[in-house]
PDBQT receptor file of N, H, CA, C and O in Angstrom, charges set to zero:
ATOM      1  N   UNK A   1       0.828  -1.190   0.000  1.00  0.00    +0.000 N 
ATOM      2  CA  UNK A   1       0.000   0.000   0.000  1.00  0.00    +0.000 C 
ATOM      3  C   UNK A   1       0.869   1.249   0.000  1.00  0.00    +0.000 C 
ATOM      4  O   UNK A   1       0.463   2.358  -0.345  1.00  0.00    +0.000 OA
ATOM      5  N   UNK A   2       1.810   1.037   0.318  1.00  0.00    +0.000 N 
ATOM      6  H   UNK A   2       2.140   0.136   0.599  1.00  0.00    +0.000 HD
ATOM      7  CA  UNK A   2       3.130   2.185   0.736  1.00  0.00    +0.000 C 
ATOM      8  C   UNK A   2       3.838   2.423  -0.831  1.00  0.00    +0.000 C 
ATOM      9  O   UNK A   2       4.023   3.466  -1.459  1.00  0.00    +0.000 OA
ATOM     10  N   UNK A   3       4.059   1.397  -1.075  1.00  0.00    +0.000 N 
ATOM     11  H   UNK A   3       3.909   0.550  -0.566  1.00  0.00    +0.000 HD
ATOM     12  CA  UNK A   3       4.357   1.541  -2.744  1.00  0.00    +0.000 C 
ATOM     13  C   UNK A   3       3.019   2.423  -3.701  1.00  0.00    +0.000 C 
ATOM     14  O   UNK A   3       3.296   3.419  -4.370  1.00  0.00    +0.000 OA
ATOM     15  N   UNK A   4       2.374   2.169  -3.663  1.00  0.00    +0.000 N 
ATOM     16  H   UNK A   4       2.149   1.360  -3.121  1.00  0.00    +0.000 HD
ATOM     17  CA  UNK A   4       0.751   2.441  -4.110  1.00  0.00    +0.000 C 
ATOM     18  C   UNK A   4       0.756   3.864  -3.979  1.00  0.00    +0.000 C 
ATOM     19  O   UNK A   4       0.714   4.602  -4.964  1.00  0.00    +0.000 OA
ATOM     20  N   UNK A   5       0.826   4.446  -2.322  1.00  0.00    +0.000 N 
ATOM     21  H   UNK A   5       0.861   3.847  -1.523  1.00  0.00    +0.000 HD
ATOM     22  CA  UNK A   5       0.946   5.621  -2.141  1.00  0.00    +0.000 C 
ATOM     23  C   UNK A   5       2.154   6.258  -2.931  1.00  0.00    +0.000 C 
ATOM     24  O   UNK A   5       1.825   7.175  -3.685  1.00  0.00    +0.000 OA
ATOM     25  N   UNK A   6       2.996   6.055  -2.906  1.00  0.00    +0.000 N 
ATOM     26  H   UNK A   6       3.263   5.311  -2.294  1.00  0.00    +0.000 HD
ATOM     27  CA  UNK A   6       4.012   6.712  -3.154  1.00  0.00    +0.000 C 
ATOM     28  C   UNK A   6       3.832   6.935  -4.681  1.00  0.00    +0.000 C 
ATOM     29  O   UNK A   6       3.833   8.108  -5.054  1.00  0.00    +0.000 OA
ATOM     30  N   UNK A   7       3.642   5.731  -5.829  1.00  0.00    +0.000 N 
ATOM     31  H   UNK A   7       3.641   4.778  -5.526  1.00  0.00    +0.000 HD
ATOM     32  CA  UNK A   7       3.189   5.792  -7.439  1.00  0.00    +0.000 C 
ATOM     33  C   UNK A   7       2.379   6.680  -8.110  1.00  0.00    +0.000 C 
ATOM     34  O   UNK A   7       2.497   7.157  -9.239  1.00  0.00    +0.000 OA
ATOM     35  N   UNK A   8       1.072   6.924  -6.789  1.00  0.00    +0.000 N 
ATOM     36  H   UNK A   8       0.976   6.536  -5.872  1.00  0.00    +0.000 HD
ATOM     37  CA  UNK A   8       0.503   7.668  -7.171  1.00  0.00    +0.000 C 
ATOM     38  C   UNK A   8       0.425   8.856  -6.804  1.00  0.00    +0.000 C 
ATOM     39  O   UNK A   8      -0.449   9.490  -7.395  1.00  0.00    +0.000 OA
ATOM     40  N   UNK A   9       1.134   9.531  -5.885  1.00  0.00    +0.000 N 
ATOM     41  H   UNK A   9       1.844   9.015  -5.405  1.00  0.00    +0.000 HD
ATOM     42  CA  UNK A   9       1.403  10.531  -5.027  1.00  0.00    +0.000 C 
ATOM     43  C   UNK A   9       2.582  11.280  -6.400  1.00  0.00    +0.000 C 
ATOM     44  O   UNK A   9       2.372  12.467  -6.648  1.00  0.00    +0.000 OA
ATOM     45  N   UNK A  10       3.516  10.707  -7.051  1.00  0.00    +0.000 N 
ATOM     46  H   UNK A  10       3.687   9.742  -6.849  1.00  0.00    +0.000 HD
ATOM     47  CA  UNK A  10       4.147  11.162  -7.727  1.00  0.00    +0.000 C 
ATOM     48  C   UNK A  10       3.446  11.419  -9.161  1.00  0.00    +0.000 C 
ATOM     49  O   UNK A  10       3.566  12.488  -9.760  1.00  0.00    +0.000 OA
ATOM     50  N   UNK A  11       2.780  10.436  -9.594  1.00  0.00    +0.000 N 
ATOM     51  H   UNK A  11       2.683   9.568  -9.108  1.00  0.00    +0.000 HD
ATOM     52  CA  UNK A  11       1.844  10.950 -11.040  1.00  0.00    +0.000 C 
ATOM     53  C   UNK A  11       0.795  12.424 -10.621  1.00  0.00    +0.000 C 
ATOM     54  O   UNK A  11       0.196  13.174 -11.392  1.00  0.00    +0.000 OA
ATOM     55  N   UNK A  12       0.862  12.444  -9.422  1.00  0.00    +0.000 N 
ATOM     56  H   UNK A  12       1.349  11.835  -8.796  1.00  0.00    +0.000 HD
ATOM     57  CA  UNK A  12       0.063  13.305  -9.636  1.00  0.00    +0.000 C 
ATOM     58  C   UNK A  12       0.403  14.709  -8.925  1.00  0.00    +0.000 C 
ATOM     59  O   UNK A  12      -0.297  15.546  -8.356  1.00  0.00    +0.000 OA
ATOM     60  N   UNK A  13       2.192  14.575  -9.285  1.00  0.00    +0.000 N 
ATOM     61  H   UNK A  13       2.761  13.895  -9.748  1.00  0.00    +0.000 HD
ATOM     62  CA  UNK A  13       2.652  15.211  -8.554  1.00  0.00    +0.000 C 
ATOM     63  C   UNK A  13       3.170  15.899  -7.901  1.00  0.00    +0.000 C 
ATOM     64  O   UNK A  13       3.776  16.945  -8.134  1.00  0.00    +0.000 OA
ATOM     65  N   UNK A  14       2.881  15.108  -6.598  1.00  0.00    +0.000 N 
ATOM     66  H   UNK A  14       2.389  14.259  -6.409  1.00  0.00    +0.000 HD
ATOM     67  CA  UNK A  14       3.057  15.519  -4.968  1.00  0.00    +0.000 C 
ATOM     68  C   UNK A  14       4.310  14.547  -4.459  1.00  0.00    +0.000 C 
ATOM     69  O   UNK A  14       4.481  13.374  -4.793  1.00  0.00    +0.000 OA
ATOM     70  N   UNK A  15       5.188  15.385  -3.514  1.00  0.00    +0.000 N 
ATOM     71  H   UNK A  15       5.049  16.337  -3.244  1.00  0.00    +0.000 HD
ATOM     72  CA  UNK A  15       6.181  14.869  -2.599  1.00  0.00    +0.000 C 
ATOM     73  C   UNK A  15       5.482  13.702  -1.593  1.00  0.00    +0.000 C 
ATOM     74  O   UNK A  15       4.587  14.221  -0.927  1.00  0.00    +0.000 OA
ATOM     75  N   UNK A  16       5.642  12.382  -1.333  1.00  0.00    +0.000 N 
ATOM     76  H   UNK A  16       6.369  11.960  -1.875  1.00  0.00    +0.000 HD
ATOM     77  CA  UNK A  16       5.305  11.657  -0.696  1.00  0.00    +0.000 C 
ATOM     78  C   UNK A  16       6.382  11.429   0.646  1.00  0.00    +0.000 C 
ATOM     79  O   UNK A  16       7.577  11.202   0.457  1.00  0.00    +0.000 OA
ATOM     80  N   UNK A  17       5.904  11.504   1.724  1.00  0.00    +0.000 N 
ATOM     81  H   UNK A  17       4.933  11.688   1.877  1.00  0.00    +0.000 HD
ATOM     82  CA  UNK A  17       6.675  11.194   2.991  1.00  0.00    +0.000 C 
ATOM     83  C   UNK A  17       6.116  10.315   3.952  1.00  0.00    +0.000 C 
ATOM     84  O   UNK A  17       5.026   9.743   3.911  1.00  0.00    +0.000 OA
ATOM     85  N   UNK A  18       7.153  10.272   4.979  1.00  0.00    +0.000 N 
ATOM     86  H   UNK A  18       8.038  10.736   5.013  1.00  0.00    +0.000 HD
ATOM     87  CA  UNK A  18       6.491   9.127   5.901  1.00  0.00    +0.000 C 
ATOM     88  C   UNK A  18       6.973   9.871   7.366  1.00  0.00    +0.000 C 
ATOM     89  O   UNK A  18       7.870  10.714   7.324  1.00  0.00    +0.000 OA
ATOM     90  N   UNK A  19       6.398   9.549   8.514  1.00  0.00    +0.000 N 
ATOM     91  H   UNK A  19       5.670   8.864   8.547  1.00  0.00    +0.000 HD
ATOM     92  CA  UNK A  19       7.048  10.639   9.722  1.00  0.00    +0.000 C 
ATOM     93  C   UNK A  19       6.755   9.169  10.737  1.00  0.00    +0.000 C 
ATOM     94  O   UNK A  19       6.249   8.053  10.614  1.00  0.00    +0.000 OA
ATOM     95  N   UNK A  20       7.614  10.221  12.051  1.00  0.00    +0.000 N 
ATOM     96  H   UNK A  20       8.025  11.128  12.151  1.00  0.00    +0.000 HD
ATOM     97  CA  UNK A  20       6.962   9.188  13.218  1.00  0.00    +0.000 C 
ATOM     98  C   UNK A  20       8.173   8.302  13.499  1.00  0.00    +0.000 C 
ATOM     99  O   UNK A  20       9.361   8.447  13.212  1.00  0.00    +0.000 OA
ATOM    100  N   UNK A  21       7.479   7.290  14.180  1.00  0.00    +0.000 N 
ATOM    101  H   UNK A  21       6.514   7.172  14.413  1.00  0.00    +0.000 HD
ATOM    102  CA  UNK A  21       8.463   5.760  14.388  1.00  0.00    +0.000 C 
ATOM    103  C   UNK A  21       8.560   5.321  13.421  1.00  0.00    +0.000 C 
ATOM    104  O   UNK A  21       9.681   4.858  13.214  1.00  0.00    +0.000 OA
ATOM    105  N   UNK A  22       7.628   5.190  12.366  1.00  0.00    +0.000 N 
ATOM    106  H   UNK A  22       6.717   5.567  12.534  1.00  0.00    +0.000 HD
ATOM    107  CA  UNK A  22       7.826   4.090  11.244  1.00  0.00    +0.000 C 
ATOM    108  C   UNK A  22       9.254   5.058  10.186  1.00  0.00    +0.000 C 
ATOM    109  O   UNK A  22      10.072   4.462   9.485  1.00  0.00    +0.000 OA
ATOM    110  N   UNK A  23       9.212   6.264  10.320  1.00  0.00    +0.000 N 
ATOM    111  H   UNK A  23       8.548   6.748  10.890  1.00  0.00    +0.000 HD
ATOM    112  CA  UNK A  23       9.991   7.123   8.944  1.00  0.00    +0.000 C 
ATOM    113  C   UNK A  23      11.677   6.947   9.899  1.00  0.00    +0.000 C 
ATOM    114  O   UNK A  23      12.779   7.183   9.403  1.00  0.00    +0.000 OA
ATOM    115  N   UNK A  24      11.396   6.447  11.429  1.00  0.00    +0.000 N 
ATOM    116  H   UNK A  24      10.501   6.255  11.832  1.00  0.00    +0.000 HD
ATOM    117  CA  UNK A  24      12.675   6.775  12.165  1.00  0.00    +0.000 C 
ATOM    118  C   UNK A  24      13.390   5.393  12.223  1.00  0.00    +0.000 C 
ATOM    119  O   UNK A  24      14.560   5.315  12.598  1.00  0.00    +0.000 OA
ATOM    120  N   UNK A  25      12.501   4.057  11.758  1.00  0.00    +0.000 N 
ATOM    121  H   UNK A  25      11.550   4.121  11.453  1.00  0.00    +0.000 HD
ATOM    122  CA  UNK A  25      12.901   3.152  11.736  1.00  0.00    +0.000 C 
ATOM    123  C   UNK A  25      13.970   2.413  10.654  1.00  0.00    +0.000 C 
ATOM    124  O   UNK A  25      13.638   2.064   9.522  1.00  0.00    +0.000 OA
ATOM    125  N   UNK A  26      15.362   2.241  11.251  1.00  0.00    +0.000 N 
ATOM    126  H   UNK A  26      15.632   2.525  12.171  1.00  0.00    +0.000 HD
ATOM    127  CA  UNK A  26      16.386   2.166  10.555  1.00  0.00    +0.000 C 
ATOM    128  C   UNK A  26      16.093   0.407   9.729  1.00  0.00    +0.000 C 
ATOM    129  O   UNK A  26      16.381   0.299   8.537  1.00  0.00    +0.000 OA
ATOM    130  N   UNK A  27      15.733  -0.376  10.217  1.00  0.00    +0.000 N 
ATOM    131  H   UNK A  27      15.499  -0.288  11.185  1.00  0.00    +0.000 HD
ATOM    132  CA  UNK A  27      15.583  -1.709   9.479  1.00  0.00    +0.000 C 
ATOM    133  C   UNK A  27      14.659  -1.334   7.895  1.00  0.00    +0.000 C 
ATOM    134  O   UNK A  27      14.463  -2.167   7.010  1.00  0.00    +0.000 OA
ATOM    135  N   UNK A  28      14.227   0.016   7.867  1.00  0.00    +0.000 N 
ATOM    136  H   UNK A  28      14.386   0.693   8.587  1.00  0.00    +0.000 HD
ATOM    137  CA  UNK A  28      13.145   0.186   6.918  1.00  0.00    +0.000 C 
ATOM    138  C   UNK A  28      13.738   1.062   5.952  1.00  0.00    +0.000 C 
ATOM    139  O   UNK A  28      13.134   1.036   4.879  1.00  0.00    +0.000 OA
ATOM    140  N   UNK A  29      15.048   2.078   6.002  1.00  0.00    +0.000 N 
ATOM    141  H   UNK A  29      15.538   2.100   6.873  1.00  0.00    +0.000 HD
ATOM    142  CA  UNK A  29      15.158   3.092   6.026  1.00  0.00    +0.000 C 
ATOM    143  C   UNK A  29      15.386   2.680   3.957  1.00  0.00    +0.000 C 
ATOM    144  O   UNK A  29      14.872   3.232   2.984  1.00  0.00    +0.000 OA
ATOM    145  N   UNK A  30      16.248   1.650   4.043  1.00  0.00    +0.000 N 
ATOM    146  H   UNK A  30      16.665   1.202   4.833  1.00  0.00    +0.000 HD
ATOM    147  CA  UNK A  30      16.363   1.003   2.927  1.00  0.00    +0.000 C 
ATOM    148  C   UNK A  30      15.235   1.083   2.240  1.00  0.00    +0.000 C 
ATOM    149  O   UNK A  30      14.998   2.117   1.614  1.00  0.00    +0.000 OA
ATOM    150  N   UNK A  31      14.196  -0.161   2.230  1.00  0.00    +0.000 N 
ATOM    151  H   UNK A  31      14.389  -1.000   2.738  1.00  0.00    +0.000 HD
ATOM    152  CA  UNK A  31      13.007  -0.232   1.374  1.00  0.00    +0.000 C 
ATOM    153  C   UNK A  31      12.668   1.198   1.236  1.00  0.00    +0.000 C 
ATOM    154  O   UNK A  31      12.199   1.404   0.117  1.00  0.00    +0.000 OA
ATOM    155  N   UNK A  32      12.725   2.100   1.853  1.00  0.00    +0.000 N 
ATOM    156  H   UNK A  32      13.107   1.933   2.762  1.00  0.00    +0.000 HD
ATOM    157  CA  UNK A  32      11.656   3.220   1.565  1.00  0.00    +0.000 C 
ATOM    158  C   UNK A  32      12.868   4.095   0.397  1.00  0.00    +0.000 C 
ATOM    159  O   UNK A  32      12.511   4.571  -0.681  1.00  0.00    +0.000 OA
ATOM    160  N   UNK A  33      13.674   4.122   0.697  1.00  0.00    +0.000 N 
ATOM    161  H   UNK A  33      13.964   3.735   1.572  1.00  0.00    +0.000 HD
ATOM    162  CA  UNK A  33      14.711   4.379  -0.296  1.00  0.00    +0.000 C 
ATOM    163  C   UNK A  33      14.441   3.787  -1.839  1.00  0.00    +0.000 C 
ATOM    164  O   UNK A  33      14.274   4.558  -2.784  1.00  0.00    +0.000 OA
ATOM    165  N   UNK A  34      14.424   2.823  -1.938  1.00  0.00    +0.000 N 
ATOM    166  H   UNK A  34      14.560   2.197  -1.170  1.00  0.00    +0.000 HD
ATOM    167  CA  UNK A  34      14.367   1.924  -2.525  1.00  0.00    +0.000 C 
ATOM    168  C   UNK A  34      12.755   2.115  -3.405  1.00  0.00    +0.000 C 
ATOM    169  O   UNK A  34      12.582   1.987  -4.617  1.00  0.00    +0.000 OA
ATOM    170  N   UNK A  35      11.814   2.420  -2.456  1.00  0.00    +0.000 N 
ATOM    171  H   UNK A  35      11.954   2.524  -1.472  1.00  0.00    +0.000 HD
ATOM    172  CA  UNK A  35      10.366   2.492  -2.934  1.00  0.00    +0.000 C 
ATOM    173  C   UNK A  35      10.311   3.760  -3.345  1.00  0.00    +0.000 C 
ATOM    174  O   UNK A  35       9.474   3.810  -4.246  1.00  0.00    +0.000 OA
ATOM    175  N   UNK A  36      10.809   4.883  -3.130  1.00  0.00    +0.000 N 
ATOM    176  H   UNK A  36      11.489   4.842  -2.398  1.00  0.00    +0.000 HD
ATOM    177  CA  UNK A  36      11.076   5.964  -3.562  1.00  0.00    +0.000 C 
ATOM    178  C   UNK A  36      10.354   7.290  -3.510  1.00  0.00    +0.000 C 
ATOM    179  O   UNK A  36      10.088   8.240  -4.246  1.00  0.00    +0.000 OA
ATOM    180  N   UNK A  37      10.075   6.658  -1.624  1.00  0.00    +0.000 N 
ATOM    181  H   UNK A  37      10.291   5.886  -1.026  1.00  0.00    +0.000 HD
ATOM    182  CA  UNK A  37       9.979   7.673  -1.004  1.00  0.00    +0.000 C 
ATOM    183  C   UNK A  37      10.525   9.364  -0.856  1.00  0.00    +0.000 C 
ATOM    184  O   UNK A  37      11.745   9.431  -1.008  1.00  0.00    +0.000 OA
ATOM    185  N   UNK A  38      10.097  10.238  -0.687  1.00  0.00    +0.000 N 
ATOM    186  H   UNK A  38       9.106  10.184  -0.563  1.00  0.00    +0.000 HD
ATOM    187  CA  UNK A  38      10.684  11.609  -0.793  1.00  0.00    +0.000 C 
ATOM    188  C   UNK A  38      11.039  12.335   0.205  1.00  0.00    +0.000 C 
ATOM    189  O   UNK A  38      11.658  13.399   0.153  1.00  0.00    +0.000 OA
ATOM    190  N   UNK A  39      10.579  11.665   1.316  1.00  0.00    +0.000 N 
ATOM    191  H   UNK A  39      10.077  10.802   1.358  1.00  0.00    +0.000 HD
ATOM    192  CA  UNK A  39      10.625  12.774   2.782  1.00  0.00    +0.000 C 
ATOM    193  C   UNK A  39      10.594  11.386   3.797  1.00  0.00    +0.000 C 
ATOM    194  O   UNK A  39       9.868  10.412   3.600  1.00  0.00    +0.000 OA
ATOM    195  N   UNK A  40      11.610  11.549   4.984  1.00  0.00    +0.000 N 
ATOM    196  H   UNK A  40      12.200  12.340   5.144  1.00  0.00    +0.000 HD
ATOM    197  CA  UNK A  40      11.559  10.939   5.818  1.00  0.00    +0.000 C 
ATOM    198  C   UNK A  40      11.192  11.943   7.262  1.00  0.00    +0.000 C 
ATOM    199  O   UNK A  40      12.093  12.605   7.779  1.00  0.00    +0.000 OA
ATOM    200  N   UNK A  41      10.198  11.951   7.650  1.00  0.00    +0.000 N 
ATOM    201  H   UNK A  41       9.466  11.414   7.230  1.00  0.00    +0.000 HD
ATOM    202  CA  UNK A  41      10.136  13.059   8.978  1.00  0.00    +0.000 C 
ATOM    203  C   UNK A  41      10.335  12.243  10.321  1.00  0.00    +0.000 C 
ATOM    204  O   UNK A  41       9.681  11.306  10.778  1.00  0.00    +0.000 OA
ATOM    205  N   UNK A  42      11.439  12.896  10.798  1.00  0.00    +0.000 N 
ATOM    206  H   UNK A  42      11.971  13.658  10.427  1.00  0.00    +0.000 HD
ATOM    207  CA  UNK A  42      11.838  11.809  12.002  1.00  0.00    +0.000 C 
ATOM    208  C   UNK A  42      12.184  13.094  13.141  1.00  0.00    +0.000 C 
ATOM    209  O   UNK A  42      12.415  14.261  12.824  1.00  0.00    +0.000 OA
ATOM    210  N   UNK A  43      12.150  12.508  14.609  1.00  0.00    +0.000 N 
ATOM    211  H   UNK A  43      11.963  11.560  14.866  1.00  0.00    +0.000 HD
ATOM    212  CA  UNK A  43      12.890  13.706  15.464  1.00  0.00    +0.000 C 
ATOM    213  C   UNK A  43      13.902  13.570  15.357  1.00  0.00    +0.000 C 
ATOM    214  O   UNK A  43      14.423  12.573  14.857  1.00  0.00    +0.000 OA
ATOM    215  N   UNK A  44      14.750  15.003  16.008  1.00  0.00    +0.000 N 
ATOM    216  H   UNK A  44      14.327  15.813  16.413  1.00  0.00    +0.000 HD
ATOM    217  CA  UNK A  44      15.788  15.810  15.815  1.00  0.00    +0.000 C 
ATOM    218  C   UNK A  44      16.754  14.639  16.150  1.00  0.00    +0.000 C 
ATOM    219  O   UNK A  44      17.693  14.648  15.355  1.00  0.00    +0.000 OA
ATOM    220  N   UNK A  45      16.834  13.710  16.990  1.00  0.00    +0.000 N 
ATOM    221  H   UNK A  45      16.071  13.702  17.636  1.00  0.00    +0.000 HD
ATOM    222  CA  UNK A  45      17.570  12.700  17.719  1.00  0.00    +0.000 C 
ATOM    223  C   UNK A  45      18.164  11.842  16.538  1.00  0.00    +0.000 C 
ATOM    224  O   UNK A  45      19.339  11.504  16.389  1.00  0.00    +0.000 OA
ATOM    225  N   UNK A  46      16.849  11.511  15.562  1.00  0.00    +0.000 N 
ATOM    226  H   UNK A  46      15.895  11.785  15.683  1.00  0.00    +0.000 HD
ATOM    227  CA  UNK A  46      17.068  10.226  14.745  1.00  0.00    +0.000 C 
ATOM    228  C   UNK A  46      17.827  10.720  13.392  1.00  0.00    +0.000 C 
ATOM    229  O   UNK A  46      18.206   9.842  12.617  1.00  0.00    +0.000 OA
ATOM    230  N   UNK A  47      18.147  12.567  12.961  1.00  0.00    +0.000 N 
ATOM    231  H   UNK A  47      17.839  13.281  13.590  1.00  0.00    +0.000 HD
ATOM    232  CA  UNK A  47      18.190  12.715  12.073  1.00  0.00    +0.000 C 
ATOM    233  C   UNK A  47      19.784  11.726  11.501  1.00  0.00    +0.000 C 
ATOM    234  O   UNK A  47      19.871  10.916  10.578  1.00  0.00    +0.000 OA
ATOM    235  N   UNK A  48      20.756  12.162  12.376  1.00  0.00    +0.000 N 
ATOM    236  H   UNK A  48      20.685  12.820  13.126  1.00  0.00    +0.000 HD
ATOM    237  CA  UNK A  48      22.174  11.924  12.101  1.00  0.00    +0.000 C 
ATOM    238  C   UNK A  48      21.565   9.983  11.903  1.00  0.00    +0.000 C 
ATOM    239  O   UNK A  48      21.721   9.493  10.784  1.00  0.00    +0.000 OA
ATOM    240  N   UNK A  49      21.350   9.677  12.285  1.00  0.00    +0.000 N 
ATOM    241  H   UNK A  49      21.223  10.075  13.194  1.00  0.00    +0.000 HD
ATOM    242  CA  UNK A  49      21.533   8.125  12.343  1.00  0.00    +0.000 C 
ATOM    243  C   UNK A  49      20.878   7.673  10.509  1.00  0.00    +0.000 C 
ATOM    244  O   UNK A  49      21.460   7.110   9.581  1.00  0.00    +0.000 OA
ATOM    245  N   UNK A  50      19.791   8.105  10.596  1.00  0.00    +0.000 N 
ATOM    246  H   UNK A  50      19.318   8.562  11.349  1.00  0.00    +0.000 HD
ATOM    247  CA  UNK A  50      18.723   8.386   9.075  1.00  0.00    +0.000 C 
ATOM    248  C   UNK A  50      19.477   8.595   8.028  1.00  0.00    +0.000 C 
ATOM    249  O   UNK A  50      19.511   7.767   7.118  1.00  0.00    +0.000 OA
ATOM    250  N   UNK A  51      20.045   9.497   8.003  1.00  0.00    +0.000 N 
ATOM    251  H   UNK A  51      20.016  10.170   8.743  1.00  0.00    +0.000 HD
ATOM    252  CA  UNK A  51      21.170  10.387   6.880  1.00  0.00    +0.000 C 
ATOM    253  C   UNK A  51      21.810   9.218   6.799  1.00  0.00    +0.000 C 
ATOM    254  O   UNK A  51      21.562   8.397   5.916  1.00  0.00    +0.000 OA
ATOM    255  N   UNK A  52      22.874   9.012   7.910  1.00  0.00    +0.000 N 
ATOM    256  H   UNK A  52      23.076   9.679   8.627  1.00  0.00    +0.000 HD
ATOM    257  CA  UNK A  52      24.128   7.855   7.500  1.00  0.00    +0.000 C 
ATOM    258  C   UNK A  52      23.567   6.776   6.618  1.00  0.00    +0.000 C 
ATOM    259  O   UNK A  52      24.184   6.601   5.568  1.00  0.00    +0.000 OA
ATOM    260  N   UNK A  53      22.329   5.884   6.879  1.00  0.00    +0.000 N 
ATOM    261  H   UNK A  53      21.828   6.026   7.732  1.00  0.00    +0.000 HD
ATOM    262  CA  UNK A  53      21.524   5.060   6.297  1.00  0.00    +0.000 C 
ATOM    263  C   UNK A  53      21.387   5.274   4.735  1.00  0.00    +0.000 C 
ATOM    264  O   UNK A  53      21.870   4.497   3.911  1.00  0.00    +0.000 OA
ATOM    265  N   UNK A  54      20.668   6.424   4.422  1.00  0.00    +0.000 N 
ATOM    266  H   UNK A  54      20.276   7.055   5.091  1.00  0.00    +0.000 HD
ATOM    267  CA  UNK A  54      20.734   6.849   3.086  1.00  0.00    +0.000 C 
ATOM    268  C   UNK A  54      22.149   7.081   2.636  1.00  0.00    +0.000 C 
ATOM    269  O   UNK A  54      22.511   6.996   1.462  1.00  0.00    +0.000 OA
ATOM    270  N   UNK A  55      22.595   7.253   3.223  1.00  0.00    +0.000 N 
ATOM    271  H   UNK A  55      22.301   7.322   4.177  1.00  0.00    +0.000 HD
ATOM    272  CA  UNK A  55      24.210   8.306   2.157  1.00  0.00    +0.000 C 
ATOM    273  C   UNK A  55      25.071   6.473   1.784  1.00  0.00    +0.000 C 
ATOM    274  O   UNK A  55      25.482   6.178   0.662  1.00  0.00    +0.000 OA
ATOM    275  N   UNK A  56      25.149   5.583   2.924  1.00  0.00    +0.000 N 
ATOM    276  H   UNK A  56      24.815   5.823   3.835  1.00  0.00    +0.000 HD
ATOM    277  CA  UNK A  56      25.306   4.157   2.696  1.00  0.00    +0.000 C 
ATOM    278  C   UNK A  56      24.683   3.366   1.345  1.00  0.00    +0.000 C 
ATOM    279  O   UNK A  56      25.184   2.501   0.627  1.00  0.00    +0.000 OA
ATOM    280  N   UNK A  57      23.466   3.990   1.313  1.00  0.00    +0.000 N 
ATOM    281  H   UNK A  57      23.059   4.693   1.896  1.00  0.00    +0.000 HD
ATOM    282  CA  UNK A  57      22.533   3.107   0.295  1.00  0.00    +0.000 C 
ATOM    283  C   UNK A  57      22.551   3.332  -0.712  1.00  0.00    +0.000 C 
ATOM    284  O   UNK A  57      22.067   2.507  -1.487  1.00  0.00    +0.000 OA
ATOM    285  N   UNK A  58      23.092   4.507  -1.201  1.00  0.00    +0.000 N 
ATOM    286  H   UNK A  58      23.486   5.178  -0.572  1.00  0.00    +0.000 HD
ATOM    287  CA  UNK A  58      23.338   5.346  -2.338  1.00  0.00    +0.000 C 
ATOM    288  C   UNK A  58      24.270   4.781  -2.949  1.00  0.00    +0.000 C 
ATOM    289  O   UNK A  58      24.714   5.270  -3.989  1.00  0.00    +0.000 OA
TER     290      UNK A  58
């Protein structure tokens, strides 16, 4: 459904994001990368850890 959102969020589009625990969760940080997600909204705590994740995956 997350894929879904995101496919169609971009045809018609709009920046798709995810926030919270689920956008701060590092086991995920990948797939959403990957699914091609646009925005990860996480607190100030989780940003440095988030970043490293992406800049790795790249």
């Amino acid at each position: 459904m997350i894929q879904m959102v995101i496919e169609n969020g971009h045809k018609g589009g709009a920046w798709v994001g995810i926030c919270g625990e689920l956008g701060a969760d590092l086991t995920l940080t990948d797939t959403f990368v990957e699914m091609g997600i646009d925005e990860l909204s996480v607190s100030p705590s989780c940003i440095l850890p988030i970043r490293k994740k992406i800049r790795e995956h790249s």
